[in-house]
py3Dmol code that shows the C-alpha trace and the ligand (Angstrom):
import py3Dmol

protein = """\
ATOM      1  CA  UNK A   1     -43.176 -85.395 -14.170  1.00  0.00           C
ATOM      2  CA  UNK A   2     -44.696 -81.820 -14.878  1.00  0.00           C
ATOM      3  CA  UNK A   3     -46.715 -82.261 -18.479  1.00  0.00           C
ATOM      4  CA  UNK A   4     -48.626 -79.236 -19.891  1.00  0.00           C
ATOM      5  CA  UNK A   5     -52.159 -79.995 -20.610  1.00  0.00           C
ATOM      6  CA  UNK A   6     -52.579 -79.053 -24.436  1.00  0.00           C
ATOM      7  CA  UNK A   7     -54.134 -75.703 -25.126  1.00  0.00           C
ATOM      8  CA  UNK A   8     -56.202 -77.028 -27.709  1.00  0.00           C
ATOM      9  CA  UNK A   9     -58.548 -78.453 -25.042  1.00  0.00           C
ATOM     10  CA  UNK A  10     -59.062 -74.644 -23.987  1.00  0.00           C
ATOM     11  CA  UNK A  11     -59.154 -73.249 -27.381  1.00  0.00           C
ATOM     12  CA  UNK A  12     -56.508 -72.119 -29.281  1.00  0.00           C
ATOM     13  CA  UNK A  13     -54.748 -69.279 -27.386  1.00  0.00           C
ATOM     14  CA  UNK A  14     -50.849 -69.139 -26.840  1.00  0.00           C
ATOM     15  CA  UNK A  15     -50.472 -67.127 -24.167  1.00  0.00           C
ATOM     16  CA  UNK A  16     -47.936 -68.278 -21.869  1.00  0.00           C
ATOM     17  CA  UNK A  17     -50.287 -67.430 -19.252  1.00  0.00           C
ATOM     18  CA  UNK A  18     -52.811 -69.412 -19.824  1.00  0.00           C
ATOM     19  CA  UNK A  19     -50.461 -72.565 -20.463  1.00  0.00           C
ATOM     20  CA  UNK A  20     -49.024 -71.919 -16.729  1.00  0.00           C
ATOM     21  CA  UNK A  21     -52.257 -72.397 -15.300  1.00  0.00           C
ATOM     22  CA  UNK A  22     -53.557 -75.795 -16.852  1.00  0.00           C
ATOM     23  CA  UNK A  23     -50.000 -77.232 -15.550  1.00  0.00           C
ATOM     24  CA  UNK A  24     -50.442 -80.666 -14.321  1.00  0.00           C
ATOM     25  CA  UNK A  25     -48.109 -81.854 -11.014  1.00  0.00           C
ATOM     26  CA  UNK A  26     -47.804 -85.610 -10.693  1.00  0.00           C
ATOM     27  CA  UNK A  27     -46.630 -87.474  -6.990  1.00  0.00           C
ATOM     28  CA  UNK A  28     -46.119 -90.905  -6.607  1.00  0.00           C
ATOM     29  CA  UNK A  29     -45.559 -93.118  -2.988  1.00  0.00           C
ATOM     30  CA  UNK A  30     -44.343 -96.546  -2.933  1.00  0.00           C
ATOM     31  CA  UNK A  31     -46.245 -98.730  -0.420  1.00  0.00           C
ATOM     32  CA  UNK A  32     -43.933-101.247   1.308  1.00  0.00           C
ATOM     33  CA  UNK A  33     -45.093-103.733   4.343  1.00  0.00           C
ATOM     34  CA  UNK A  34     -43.078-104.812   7.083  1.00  0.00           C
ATOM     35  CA  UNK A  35     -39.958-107.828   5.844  1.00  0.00           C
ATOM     36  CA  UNK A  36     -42.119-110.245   6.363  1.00  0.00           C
ATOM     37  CA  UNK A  37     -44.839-109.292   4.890  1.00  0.00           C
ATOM     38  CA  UNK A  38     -46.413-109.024   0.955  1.00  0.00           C
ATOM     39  CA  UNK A  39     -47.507-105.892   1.181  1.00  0.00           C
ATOM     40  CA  UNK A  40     -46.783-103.553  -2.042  1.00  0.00           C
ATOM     41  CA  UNK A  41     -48.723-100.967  -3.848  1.00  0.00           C
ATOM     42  CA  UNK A  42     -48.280 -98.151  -5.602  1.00  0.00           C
ATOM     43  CA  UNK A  43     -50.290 -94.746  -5.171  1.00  0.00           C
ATOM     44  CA  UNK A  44     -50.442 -92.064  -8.000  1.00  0.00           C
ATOM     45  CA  UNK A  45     -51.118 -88.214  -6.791  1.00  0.00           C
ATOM     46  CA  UNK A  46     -52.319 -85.762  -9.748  1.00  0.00           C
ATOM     47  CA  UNK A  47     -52.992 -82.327  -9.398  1.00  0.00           C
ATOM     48  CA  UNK A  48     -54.839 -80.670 -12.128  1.00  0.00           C
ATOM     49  CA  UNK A  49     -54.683 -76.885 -11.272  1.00  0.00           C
ATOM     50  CA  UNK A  50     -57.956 -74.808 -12.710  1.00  0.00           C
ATOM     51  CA  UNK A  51     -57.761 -72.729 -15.378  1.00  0.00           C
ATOM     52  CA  UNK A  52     -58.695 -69.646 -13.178  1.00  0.00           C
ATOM     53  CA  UNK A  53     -56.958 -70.215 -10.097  1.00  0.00           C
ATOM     54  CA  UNK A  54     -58.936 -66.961  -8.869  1.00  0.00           C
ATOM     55  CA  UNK A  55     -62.686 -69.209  -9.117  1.00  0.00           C
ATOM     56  CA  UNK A  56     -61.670 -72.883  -7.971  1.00  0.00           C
ATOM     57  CA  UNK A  57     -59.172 -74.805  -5.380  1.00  0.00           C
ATOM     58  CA  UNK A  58     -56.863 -76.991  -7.406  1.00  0.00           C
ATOM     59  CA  UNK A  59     -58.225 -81.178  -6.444  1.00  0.00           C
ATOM     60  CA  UNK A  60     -56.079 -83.575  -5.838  1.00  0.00           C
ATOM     61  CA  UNK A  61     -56.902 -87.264  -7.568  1.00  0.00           C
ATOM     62  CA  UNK A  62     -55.371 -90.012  -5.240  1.00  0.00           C
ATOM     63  CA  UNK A  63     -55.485 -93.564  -7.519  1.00  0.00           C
ATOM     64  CA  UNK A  64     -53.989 -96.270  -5.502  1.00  0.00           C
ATOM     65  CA  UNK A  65     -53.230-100.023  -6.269  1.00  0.00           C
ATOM     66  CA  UNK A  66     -52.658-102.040  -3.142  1.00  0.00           C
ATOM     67  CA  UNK A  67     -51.344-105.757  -2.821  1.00  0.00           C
ATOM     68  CA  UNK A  68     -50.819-108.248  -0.099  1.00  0.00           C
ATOM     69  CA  UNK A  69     -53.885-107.282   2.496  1.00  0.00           C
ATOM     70  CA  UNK A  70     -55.377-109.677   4.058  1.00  0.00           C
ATOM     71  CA  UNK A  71     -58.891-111.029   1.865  1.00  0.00           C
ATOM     72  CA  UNK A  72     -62.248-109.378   2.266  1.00  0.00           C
ATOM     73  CA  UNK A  73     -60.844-106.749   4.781  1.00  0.00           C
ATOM     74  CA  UNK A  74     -60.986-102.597   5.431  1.00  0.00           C
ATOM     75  CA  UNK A  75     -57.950-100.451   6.046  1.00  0.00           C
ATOM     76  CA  UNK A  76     -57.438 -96.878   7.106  1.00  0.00           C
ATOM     77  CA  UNK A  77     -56.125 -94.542   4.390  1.00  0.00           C
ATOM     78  CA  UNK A  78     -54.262 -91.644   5.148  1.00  0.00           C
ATOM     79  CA  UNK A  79     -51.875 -88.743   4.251  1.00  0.00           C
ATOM     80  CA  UNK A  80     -49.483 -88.747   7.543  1.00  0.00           C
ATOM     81  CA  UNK A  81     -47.433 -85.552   8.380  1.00  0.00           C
ATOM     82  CA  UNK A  82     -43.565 -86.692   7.443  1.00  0.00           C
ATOM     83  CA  UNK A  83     -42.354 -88.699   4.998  1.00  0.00           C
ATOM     84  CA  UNK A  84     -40.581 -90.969   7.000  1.00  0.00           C
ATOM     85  CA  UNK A  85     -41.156 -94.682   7.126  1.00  0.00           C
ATOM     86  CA  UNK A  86     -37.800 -95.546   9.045  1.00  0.00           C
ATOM     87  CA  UNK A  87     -37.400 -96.984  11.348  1.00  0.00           C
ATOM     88  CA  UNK A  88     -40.506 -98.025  11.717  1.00  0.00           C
ATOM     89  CA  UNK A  89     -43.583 -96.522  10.113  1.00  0.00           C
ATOM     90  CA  UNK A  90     -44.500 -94.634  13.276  1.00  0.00           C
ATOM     91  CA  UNK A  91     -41.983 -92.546  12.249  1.00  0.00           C
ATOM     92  CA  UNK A  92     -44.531 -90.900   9.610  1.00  0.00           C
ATOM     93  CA  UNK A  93     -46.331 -89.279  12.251  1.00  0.00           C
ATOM     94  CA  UNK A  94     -49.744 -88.406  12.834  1.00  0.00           C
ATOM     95  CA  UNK A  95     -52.077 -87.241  10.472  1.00  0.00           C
ATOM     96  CA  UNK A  96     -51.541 -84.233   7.771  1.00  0.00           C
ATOM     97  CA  UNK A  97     -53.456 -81.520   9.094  1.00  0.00           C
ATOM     98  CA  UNK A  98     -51.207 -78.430   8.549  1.00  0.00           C
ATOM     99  CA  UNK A  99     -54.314 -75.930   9.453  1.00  0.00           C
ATOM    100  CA  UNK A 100     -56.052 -74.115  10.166  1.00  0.00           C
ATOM    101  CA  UNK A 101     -57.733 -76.467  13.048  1.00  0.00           C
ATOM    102  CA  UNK A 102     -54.274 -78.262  12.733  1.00  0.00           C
ATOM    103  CA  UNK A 103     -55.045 -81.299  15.131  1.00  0.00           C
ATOM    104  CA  UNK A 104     -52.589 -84.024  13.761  1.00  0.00           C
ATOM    105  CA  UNK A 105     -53.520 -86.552  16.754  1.00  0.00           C
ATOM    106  CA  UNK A 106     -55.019 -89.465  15.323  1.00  0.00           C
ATOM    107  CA  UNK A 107     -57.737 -89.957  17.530  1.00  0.00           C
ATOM    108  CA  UNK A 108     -58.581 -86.052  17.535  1.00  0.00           C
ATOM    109  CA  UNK A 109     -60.792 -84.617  15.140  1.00  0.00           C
ATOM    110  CA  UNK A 110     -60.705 -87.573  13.034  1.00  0.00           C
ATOM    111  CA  UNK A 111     -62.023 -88.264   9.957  1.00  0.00           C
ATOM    112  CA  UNK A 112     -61.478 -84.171   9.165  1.00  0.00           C
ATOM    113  CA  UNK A 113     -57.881 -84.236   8.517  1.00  0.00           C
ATOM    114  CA  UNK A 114     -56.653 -82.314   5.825  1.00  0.00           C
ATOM    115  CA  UNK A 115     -54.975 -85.865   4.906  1.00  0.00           C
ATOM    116  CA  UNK A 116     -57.896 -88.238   5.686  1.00  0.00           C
ATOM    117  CA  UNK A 117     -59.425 -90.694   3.030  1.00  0.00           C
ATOM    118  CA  UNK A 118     -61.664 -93.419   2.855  1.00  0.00           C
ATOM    119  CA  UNK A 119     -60.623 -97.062   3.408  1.00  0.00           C
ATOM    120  CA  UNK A 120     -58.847 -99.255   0.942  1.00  0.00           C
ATOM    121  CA  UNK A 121     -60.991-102.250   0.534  1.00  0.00           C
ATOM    122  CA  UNK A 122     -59.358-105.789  -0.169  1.00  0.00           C
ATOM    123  CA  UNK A 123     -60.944-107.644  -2.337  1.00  0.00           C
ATOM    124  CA  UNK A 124     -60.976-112.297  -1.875  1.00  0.00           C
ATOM    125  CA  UNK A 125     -57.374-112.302  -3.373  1.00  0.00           C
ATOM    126  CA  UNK A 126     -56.122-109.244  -0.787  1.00  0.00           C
ATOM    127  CA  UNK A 127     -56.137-106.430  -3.780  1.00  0.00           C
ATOM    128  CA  UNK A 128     -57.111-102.929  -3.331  1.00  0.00           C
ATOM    129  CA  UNK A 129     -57.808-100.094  -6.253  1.00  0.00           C
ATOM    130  CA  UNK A 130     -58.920 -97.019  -4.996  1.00  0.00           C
ATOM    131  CA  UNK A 131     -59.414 -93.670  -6.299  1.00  0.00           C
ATOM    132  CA  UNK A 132     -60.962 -90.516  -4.666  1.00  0.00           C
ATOM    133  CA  UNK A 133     -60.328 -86.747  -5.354  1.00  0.00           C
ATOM    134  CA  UNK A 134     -59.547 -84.496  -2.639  1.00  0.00           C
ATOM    135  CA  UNK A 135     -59.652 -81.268  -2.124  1.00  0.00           C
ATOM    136  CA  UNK A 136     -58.130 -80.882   0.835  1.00  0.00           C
ATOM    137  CA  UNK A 137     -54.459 -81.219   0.099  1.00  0.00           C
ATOM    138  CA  UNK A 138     -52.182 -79.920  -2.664  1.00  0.00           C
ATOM    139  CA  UNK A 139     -49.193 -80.565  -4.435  1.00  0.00           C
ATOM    140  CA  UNK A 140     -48.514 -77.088  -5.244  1.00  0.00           C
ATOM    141  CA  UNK A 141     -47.170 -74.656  -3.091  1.00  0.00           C
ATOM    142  CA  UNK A 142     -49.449 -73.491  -0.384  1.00  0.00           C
ATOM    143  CA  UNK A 143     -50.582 -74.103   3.159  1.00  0.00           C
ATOM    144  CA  UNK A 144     -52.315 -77.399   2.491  1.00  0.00           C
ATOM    145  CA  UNK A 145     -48.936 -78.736   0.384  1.00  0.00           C
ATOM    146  CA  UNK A 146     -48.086 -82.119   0.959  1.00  0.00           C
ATOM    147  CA  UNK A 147     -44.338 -80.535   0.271  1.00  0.00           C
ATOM    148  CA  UNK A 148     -43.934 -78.310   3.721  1.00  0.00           C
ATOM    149  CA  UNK A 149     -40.537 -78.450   5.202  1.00  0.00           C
ATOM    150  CA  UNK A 150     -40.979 -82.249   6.162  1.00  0.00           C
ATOM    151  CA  UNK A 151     -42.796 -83.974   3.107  1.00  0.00           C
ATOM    152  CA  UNK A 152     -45.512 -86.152   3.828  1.00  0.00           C
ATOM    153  CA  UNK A 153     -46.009 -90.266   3.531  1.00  0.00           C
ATOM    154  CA  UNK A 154     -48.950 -92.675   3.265  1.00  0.00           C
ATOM    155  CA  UNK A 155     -50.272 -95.338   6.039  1.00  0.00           C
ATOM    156  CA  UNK A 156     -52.149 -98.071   5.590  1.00  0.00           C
ATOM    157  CA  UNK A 157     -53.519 -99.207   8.850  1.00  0.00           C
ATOM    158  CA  UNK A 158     -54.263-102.801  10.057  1.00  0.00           C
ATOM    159  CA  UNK A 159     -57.938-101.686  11.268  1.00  0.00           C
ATOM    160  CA  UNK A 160     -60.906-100.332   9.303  1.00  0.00           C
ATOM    161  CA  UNK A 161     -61.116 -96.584   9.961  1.00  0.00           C
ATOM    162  CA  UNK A 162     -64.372 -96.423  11.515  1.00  0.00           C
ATOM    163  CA  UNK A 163     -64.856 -92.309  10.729  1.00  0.00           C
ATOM    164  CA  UNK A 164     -64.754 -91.949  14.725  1.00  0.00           C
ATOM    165  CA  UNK A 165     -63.752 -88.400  16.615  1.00  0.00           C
ATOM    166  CA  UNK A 166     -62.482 -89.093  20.114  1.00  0.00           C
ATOM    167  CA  UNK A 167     -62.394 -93.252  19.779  1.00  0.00           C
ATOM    168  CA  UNK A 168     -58.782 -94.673  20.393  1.00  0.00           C
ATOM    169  CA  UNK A 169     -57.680 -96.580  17.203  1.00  0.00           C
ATOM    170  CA  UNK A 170     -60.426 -95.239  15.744  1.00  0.00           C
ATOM    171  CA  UNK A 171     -59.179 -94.510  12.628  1.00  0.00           C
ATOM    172  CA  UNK A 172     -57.460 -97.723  12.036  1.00  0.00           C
ATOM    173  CA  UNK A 173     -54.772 -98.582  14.567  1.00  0.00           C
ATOM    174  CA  UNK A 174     -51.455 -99.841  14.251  1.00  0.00           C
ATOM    175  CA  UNK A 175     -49.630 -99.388  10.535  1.00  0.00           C
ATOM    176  CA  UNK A 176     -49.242-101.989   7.939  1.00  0.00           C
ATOM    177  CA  UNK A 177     -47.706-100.405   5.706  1.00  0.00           C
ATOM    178  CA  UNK A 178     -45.959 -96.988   4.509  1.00  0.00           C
ATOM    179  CA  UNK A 179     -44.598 -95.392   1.582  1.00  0.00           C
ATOM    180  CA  UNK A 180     -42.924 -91.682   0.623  1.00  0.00           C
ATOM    181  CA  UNK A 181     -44.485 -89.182  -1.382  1.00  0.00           C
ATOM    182  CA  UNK A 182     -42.292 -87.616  -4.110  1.00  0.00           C
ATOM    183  CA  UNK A 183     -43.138 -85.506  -6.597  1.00  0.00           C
ATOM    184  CA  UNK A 184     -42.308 -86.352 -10.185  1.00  0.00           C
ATOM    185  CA  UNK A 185     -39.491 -84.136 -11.891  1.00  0.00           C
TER     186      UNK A 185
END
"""
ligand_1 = """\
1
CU
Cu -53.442 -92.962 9.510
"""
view = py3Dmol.view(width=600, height=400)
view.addModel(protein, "pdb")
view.setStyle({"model": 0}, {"cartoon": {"style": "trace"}})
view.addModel(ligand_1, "xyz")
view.setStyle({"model": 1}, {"stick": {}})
view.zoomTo()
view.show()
């Protein structure tokens, strides 16, 4: 879904202009487990672009509702470089880092990803809500898009990602779960 933030919030000018850059761009990924497992969840991507593209970067708020963990634990979070999840979640890669260090090993310059986040937390019954704003990715056009030629895909780990450089499994080991990011028409 593309929506156009009201004007009236910036005054009451009509310029066509002006409209184009409050635009809002809206993602969405689809968290699925492995068949045997519970895991679901749902994460929602929205982009609001500044006003003045020419004085800030354009955030990124990543809300995420996540079902099925196992109680009372901590899971890495991450953007991964292809949205792919089949077949099998290693197929998503390692993690988005288009540039300009553009070290998508895992274990390698970890936690400063361009797609790196903090953990999802389960709560007793194995829920998750999480929201964070990055700035690090976009979902306009540009070199940190999460749209480049191959799309990008979430991971949720099995491991708490323990914000280690260098540290094998580090950032939260094998995947639990995976889901697509696609933007909203
Ligand atoms: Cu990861």
């Amino acid at each position: 879904m593309v929506a156009t933030v009201s004007c009236d919030q910036i005054g009451d000018s009509q310029s066509t202009a002006e409209a184009d850059n409050t635009e809002q761009i809206v993602a969405v990924a689809e968290i699925k487990g492995a068949s045997d497992s519970n895991l679901s969840g749902t994460i929602t991507l929205t982009e609001n672009q500044p006003l003045d593209t020419s004085e800030i970067l354009p955030t990124v708020e990543v809300k995420a509702e996540v079902s099925g963990l196992p109680p009372n634990t901590k899971h890495g979070f991450h953007i991964h470089q292809t949205a792919k999840c089949e077949p099998d979640f290693g197929a998503a890669g390692g993690h988005f880092d288009p540039g300009p260090y553009g070290e998508t090993n895992p274990d390698a310059n970890h936690p400063f990803h361009m797609g790196d986040l903090p953990n999802l937390v389960a709560d007793a019954q194995g829920n998750a809500v999480f929201t964070h704003r990055t700035s690090r990715v976009t979902l306009s056009s540009g070199p940190l898009s999460l749209f480049d030629e191959d799309g990008s895909a979430f991971i949720v780990h099995i491991d708490e990602d323990q914000g280690t450089t260098g540290v094998q499994g580090g950032a939260g080991g094998g995947r639990l779960g995976c889901g697509i990011i696609e933007k909203q028409a």
